[in-house]
C-alpha positions in Angstrom: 33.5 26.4 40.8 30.4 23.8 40.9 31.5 20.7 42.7 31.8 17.8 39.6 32.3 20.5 37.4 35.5 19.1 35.2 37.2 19.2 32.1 34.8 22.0 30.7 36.7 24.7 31.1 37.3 25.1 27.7 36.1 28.6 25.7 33.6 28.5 28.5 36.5 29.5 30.8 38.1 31.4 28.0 34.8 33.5 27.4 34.3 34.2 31.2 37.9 35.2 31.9 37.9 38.0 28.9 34.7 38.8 30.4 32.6 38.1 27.3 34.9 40.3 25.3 32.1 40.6 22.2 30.7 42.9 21.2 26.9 43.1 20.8 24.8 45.8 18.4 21.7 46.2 20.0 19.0 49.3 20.2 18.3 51.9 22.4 15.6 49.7 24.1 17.3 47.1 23.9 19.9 48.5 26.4 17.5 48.8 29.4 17.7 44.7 29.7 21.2 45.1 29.7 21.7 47.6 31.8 18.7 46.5 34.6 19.2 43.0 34.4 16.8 42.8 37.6 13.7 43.8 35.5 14.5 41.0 33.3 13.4 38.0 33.8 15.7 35.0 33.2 14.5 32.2 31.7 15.2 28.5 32.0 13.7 25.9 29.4 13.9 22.1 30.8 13.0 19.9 27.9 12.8 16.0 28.8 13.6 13.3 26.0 10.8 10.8 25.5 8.6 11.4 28.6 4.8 11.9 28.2 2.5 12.8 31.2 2.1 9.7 32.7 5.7 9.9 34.1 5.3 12.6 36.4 4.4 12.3 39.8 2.5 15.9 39.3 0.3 14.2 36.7 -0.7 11.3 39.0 2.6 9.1 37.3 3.4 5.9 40.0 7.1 7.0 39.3 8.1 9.8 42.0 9.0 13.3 40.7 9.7 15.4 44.0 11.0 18.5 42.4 9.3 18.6 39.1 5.8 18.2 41.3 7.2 20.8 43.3 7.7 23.3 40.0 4.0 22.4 39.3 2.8 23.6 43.0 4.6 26.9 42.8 3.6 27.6 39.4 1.0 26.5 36.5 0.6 22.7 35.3 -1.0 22.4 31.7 -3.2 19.1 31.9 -3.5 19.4 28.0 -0.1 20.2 27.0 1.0 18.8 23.8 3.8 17.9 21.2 4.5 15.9 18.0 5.1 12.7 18.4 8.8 12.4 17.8 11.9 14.6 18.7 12.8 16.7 16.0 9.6 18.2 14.6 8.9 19.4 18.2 12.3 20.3 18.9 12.1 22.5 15.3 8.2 23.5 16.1 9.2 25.0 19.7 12.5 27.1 18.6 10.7 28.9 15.9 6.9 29.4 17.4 5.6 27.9 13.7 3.8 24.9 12.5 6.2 22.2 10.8 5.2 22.9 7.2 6.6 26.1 7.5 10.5 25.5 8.3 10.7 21.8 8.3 12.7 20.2 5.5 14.6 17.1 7.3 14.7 14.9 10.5 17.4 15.7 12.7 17.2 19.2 10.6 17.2 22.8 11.8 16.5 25.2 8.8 19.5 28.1 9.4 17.0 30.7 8.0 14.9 30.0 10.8 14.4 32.5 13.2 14.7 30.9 16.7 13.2 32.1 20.4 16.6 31.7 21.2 18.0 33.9 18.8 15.1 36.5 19.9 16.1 36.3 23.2 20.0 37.0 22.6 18.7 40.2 20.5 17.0 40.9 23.8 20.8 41.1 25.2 20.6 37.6 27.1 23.4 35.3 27.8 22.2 32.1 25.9 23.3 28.4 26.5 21.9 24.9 25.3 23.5 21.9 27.4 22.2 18.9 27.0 20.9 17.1 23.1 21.1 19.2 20.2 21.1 16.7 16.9 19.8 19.5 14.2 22.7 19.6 12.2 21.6 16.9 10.0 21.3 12.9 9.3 23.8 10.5 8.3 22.3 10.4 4.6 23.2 13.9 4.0 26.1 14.9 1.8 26.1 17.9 2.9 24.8 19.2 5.9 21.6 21.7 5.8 21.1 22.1 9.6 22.2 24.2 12.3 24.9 24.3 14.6 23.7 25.9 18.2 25.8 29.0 17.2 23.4 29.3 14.1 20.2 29.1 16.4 21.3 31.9 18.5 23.0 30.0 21.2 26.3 32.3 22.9 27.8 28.9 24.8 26.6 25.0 23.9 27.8 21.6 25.9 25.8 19.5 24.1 25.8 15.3 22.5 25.4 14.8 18.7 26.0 17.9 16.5 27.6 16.5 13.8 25.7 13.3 12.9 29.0 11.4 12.4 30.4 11.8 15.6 29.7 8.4 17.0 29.9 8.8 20.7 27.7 7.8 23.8 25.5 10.0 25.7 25.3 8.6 29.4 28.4 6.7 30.2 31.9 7.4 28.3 29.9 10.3 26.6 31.3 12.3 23.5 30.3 16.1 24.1 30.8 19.6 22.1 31.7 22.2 24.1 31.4 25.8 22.0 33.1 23.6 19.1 35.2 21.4 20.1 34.5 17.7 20.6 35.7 16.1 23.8 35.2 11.9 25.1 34.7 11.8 28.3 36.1 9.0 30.7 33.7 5.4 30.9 33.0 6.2 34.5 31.2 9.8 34.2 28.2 10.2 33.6 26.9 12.3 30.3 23.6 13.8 32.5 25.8 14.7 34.8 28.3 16.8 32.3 25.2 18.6 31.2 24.1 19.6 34.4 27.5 20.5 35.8 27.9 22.7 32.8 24.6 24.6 33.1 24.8 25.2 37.2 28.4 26.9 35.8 26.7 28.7 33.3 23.8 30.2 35.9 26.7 31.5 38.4 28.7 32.8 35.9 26.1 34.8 34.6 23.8 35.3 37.3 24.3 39.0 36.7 23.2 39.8 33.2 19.6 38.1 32.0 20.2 35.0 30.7 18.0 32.7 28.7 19.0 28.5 29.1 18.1 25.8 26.9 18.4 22.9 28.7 17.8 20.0 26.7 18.0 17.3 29.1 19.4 13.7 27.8 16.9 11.5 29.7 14.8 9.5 29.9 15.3 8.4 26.1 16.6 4.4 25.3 20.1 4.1 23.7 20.3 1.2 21.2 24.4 1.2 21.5 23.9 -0.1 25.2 25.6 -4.1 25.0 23.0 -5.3 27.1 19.9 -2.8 27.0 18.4 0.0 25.6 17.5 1.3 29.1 20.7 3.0 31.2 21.5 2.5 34.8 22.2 6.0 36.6 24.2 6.3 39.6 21.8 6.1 41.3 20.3 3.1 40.0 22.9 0.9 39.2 21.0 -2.3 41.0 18.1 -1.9 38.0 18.0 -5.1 36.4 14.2 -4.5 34.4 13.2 -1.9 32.0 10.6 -0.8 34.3 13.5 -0.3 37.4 15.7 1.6 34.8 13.4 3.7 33.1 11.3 4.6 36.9 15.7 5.4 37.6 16.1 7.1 35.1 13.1 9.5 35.5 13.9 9.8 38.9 17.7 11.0 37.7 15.9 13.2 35.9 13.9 15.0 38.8 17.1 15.2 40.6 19.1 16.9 37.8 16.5 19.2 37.5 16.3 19.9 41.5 19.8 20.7 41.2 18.8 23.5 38.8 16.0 25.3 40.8 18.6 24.8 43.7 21.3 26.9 42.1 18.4 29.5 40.8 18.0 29.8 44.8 21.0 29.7 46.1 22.0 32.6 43.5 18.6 34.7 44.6 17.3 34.5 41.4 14.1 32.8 42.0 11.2 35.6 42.2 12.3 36.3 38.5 13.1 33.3 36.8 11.2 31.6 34.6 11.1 28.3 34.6 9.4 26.2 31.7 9.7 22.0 31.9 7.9 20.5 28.4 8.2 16.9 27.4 9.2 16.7 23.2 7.1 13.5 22.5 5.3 10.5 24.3 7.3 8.0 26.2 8.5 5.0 24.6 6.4 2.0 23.6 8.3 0.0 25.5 7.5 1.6 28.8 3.9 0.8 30.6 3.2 3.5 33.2 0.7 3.4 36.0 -1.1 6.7 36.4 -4.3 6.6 38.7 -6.0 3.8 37.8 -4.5 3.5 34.2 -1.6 1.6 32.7 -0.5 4.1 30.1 2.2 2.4 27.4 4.3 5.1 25.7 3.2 6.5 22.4 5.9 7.7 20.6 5.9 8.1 17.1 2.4 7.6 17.3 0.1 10.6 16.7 -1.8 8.7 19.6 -2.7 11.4 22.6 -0.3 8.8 24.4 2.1 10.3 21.6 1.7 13.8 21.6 0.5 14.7 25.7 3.5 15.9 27.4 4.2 17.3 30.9 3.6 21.5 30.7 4.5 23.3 33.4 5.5 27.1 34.2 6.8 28.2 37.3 7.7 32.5 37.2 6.8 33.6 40.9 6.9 37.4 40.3 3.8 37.4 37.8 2.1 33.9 37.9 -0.3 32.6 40.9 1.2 29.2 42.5 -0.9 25.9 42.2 -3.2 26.5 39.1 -4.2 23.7 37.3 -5.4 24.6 33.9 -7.1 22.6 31.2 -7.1 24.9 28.4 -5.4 23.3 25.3 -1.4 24.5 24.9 1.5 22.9 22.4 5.2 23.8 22.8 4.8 25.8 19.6 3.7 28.6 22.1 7.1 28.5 24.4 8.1 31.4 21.9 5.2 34.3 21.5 4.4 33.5 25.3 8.0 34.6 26.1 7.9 37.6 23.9 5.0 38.6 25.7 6.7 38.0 28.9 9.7 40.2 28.3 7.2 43.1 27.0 8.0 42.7 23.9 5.7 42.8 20.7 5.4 38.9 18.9 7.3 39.0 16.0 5.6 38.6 12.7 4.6 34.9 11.3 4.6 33.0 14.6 2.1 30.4 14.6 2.0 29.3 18.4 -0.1 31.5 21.1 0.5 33.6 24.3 -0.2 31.8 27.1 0.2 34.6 29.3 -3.6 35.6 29.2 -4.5 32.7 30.4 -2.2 32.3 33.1 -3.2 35.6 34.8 -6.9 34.5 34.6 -8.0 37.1 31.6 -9.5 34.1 29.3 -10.3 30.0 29.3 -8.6 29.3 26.1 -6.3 30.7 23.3 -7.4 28.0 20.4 -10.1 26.1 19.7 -8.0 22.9 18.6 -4.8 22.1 18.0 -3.6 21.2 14.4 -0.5 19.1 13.4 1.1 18.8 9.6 3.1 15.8 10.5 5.5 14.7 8.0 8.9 13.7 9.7 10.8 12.0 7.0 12.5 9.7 9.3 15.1 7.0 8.1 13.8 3.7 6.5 15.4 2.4 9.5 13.2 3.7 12.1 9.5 2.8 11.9 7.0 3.6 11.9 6.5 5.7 8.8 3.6 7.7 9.1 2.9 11.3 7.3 -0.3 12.7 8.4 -2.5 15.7 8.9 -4.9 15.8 11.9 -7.0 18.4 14.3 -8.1 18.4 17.5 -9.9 19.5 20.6 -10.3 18.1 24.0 -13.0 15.5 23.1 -12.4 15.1 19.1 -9.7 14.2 16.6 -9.9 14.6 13.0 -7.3 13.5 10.5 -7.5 14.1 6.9 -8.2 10.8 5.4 -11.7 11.5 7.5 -10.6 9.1 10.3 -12.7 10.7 13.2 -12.4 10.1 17.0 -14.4 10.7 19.6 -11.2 11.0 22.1 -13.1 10.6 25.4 -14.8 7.3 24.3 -12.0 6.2 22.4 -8.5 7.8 23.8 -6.3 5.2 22.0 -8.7 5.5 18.5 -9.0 1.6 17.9 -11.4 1.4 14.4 -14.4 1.4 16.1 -16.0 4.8 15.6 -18.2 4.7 18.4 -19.2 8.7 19.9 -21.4 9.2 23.1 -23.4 12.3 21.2 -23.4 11.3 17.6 -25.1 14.7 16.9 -22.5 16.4 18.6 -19.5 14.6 17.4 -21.5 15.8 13.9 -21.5 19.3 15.2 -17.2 18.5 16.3 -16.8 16.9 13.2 -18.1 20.2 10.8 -15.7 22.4 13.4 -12.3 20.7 12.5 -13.7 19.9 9.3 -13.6 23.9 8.8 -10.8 24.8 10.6 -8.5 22.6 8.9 -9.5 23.7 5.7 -8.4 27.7 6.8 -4.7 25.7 7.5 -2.7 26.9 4.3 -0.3 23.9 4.5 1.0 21.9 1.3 0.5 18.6 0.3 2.0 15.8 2.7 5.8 14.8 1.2 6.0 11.2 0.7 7.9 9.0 3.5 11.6 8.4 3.4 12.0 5.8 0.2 14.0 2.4 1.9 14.4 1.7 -1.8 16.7 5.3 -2.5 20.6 4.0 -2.6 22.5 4.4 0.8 25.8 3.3 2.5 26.0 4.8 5.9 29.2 6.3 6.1 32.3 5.6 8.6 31.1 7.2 11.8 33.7 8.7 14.4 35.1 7.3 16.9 37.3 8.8 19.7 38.9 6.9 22.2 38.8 6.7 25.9 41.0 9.8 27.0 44.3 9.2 29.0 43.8 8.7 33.0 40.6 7.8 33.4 40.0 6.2 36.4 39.3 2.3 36.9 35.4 1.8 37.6 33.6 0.3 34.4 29.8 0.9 35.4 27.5 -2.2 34.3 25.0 -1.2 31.4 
């Protein structure tokens, strides 16, 4: 049993005990994964909460990333690795391979008739697990519920915060987790990071024999506003942080170390050599936060569509195929986590995916798999959470286009201040006619309007669990 591991041993234990008594319908071809486990590759997806690049040591961040910069030496960092600004169109964008407009109807919103990666890759015949956030079942201003519970997206085992939106719980200290169902508050003194990562290092050596396919949707380094005295957590191992900068710079560094805990197990279980591993960021880092990276200051950009909003850390680490050390500057968006690992288990792309192989460029074979990168972003947040922006924009490494004919030239310009000053103004003309075109051959409807704060709403009792029985005494400061 993993050391912390506690009070998780619910159908997790129940499911490994009966030896995954289910029963699985699955092809002829279907069975060689099953049955040669060792040809499979596993396949590990870290997904950060509110980081952008300039938080990673790999990316020249001032904060100190050890064993993500170490994922990035063994393996491929993206420098032009995007997202959408904010959590759940990425989230939705990167577990179905498709643009927004497609399958997006709600925030905090998973379409059920969605087909998910992670539904592909249990048809494959993997063990599946997310641990971590999840918060796709729906919003508070629902009546009923028109999201998806992990089970719906194709996940075998969840440990993961906020699935129902009323379940009013915390997600660092005294956190509120489902586990595979059933809701569980966890003593003041442990820490909700923690849980997750317990839970997944279980998960790896309990399955370390059959393929498996993790999503682990890590819980830092994102604010909570329920906090009495800030929005920015102390970790264990940064429980002398009095500023936001000292608790976020802690709570990246937590970050790094939950995530060295997982290449560690991946090790020690000699599962390295054919392992993917896959570390993405879901949006830019919160405005509150001002990172130094080089010679910058870089303040977080989320929910702005910003490059500070959508560039994320990208990197891919899978030792049996891909070259250690590359540094690549082609453009890439987490809409492609899905055809590339389709391609990577041999398989053909299914039908309708929007996102692109990376594969081909990480064995050398081309520069590029787009020529820009297009976003229909309409996230219909609450009234309650500004800003309220609903736009359509394009673009490449030097230009951004949006569809009211704002126009960027990105190098001159990076934070797009009204100024519309372009090094080349013939060839930000020539840029300008490229997007120009290619977001007129994106078959996308007309942007919905923004969340009315004039519609009638009472938010609803929310639930509340209390502290479970013998807990122990320490109350950590937040």
């Amino acid at each position: 049993m993993i050391k912390g591991y506690r009070r998780l041993n619910g159908l997790a234990g129940a499911i490994a005990s009966a030896g995954l008594a289910l029963t699985l319908i699955i092809l002829p071809e279907l069975a060689v994964a099953k049955s040669s486990p060792k040809s499979t590759p596993n396949v590990v997806l870290i997904l950060l909460d509110d980081a952008g690049v300039e938080t990673v040591g790999a990316y020249g961040s001032e904060i100190d990333t050890p064993n993500i910069d170490k994922l990035a030496e063994e393996g491929v960092l993206f420098k032009n690795g995007h997202a959408t600004p904010v959590c759940t169109p990425s989230r939705t964008r990167m577990l179905t391979g498709t643009h927004n407009f497609r399958h997006y109807t709600n925030f905090m919103t998973l379409d059920p008739s969605a087909f998910t990666v992670s539904e592909f890759m249990q048809k494959q015949g993997y063990e599946t697990l997310v641990a971590g956030k999840w918060q796709l079942l729906g919003t508070m201003r629902d009546k009923i519920l028109k999201g998806s519970r992990p089970a719906d997206a194709g996940f075998m085992e969840s440990f993961v915060w906020q699935v129902e939106p009323l379940q009013k719980g915390m997600r660092y200290w005294g956190p509120t987790f489902e586990e595979n169902g059933r809701l569980t508050r966890f003593c003041n003194d442990e820490f909700g990071p923690d849980l997750t990562n317990d839970y997944t290092l279980d998960f790896i050596q309990r399955r370390k024999d059959r393929p498996f396919f993790i999503l682990y949707s890590m819980l830092l380094p994102h604010d909570d506003l329920r906090l009495e005295t800030s929005k920015w957590v102390r970790t264990p191992d940064s429980m002398q942080a009095v500023s936001t900068q000292e608790r976020f710079h802690g709570m990246m560094a937590y970050a790094d170390k939950l995530i060295g805990n997982i290449v560690s197990a991946i090790d020690d279980e000699g599962l390295t050599e054919n392992t993917i591993i896959r570390l993405l960021g879901d949006n830019g880092t919160h405005p509150d936060i001002v990172t130094r990276m080089g010679n910058e200051f870089i303040r977080g950009g989320k929910w702005t569509t910003t490059d500070s909003g959508t560039h994320v850390p990208f990197i891919i680490k899978w030792p049996a195929k891909l070259a250690a050390g590359q540094q690549l500057n082609s453009l890439v968006e987490i809409m492609d986590v899905f055809p590339t690992l389709a391609s990577a288990l041999g398989r053909a792309v299914p039908a309708g995916l929007d996102g692109k192989n990376l594969l081909p460029l990480m064995i050398g074979e081309v520069d590029e798999v787009r020529d820009a990168i297009f976003m229909h972003y309409a996230p219909r947040q609450s009234p309650s959470a500004p800003p309220w922006v609903h736009t359509r924009f394009i673009f490449d490494k030097e230009y951004k286009l949006y569809h009211d004919g704002r126009f960027y030239d990105l190098e001159a310009n990076p934070n797009e201040t009204p100024t519309y000053f372009y090094r080349d103004r013939k060839a930000a003309f020539i840029a300008f006619k490229k997007l120009f075109e290619l977001m007129q051959d994106i078959d996308d409807p007309a942007l919905p309007a923004i969340t009315s704060p004039l519609d009638p709403y009472e938010r609803p009792e929310a639930l509340q669990l209390n502290e479970p029985a013998r807990c122990g005494d320490r109350q950590p400061e937040t």
